[in-house]
N, C-alpha and C positions, 0 to 999 in steps of 0.2 A: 463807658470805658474810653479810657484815651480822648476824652472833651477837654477843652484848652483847661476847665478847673481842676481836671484831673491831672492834666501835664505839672499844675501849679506846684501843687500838692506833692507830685512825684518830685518836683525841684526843691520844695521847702522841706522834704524828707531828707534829699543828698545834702543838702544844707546843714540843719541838722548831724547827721553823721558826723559831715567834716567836721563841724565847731565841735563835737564830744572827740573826737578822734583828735584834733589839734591838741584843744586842753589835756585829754590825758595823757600824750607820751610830750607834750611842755615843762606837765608839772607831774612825771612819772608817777601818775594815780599808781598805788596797789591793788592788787586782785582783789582784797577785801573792800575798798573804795568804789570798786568800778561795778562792783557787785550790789551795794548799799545804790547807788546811784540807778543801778537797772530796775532793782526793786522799788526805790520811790518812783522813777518814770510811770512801774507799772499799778503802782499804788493811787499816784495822781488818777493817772487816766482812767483806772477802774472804776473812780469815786466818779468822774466824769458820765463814765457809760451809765453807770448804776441812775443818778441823778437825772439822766434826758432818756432812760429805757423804764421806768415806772409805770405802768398802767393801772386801771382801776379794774378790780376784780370784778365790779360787776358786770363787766364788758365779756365776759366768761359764765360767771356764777349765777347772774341775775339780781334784782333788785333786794335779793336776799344777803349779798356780801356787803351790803352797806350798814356802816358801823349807825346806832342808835335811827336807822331809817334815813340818814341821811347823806353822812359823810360817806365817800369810798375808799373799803379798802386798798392799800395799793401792793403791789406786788411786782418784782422784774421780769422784765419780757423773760420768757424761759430759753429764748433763743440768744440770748446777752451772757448765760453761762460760761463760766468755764471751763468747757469744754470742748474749744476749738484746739485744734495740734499748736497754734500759738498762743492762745490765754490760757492753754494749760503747764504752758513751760512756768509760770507760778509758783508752780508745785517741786522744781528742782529749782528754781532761783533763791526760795526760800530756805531749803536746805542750804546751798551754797553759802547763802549768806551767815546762817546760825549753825548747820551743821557741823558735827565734832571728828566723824571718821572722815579720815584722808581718802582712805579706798574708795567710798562710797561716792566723794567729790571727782575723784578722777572719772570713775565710770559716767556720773551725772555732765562733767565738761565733753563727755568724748559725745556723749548724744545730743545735746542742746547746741554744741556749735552748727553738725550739718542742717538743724532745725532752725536757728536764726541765720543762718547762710544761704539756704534753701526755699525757705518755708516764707519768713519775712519778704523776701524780697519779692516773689510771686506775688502776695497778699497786697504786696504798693501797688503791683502794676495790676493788677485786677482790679482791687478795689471793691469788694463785697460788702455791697450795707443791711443792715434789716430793715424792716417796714413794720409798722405797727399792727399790722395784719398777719404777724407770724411768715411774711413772705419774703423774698430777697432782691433785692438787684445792685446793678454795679452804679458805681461814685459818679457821679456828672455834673455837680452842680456846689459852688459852697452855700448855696442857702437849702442844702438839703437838710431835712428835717429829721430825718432818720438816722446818717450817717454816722453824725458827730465823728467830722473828718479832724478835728485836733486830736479824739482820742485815737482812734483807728492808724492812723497816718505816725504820729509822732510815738505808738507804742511799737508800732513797726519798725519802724525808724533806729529808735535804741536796742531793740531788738539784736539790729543790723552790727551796729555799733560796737556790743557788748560780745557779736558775735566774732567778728574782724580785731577788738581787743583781746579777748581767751587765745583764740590763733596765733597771734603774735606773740603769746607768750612762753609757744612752743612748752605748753605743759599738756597737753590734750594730746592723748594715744589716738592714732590713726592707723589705719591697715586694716588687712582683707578680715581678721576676726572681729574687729572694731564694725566692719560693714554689716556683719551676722548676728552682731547680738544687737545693733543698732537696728535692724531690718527685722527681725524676733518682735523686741519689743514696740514695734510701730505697728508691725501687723497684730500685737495683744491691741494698743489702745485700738484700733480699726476694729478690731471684733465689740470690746468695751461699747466702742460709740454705738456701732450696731444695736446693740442691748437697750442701750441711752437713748435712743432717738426713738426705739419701738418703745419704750417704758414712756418717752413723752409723745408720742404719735399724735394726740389731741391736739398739740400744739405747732408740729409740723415742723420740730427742729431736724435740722440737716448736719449735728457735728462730725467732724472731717470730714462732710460731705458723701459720708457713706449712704445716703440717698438717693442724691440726685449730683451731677456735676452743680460746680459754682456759678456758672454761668455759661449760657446756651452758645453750641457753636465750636466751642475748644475740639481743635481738631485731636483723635483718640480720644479721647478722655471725654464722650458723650454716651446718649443714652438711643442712638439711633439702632442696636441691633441687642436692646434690652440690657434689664440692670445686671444680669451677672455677667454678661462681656464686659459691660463698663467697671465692672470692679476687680475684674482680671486685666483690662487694661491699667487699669489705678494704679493695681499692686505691682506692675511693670514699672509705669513709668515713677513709683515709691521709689523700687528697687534701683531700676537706672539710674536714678539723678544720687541718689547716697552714694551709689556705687563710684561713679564718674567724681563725685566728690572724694571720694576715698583713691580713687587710681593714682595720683601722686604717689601717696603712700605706698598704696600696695608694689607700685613699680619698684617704689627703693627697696623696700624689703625685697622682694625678688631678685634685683641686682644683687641686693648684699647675702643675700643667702646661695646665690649661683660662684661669688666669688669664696666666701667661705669653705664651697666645698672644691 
């Protein structure tokens, strides 16, 4: 973490940003536009993972998973799933994109932004890779083999983008009930992954890290006085940062409900 290839990467991410954030309020992209664009970023780069995270099952199965005795099957690392808090944002970027209820889309912008405002940007500066050994460590090199720091870096990145566009468009509810049902449903998928990682335990995936911290050393947020402090610390500092994210809002509300009355 933080090796001069890492800083690289953290700069051709701001980059990034700025060049989609220029072009879209230039050529005042639409919500629909800007959303079709977040989705192919995440469509490219998924083809990407998918393509350099392949293994051969008999590296698992044994000399038995090879097709006609010879060839090997292949199959994706199960740690390349979609199941991280950010490749599973997927699953409302799709809605947004084709989805038909308005309601549903508001509630889906009001929880995906504190998630590419929050979530994304940690993931640049960290830099989490997998290893072909179901293992993890952090970004330090661009000939790392593992990384595939274009897809990682640049899905983040738009991420970021898309998340800084929605904002601006002052169409995303913000406030203290925004932080409760946003906070609900975070702590659902954190149970979910819990289920997800013991259902794949063989393979030693860690999604949202409801296993083990991302990487050793993060002050709180370790594993030094056992996993259920560290998952009670989690769900604090879950809670703080949405929260703090939301205090804007909630303060206005507050003012304007103190003058109301």
């Amino acid at each position: 973490m933080f090796s001069a290839d890492h800083f690289i990467w953290i700069g051709i991410s701001l980059f990034f940003v700025g060049i989609l954030l220029f072009l879209t309020f230039k050529f005042k992209f639409s919500q629909k536009t800007t959303t079709y664009i977040i989705l192919g970023i995440y469509v490219v780069t998924e083809v990407f993972k998918i393509s350099t995270h392949m293994y051969p099952a008999s590296r698992w199965l044994g000399e038995g998973a090879k097709v006609d005795g010879s060839a090997d099957a292949m199959y994706l690392l199960p740690k390349s799933l979609p199941f991280q808090i950010c490749s599973s944002m997927i699953f409302p970027i799709i809605y947004l994109a084709f989805g038909k209820n308005e309601k549903v889309k508001e509630t889906l912008k009001s929880f995906v932004v504190p998630v590419f405002l929050i979530a994304a940007p940690l993931a640049i500066l960290l830099g989490t890779c997998l290893n072909a050994d179901n293992t993890a460590h952090l970004f330090d090199s661009f000939k790392d083999p593992d990384c595939g720091p274009y897809q990682f870096f640049l899905y983040h990145a738009g991420m970021v983008w898309y998340g800084i566009y929605l904002l601006s468009t002052k169409t995303v509810k913000m406030g203290f009930h925004v932080w409760i049902n946003n906070f609900i449903f975070l702590f659902c998928m954190i149970m979910v992954s819990i289920w997800i990682n013991s259902f794949l335990i063989v393979y030693g995936t860690n999604f949202m890290f409801t296993v083990a911290p991302p990487a050793k050393g993060i002050p709180l947020i370790n594993m030094k006085h056992g996993w259920v402090v560290y998952m009670i610390h989690y769900l604090f500092v879950v809670a703080l940062f949405t929260f703090l994210f939301q205090l804007p809002a909630i303060i206005k509300q507050w003012k304007a409900k103190k003058v109301s009355e």
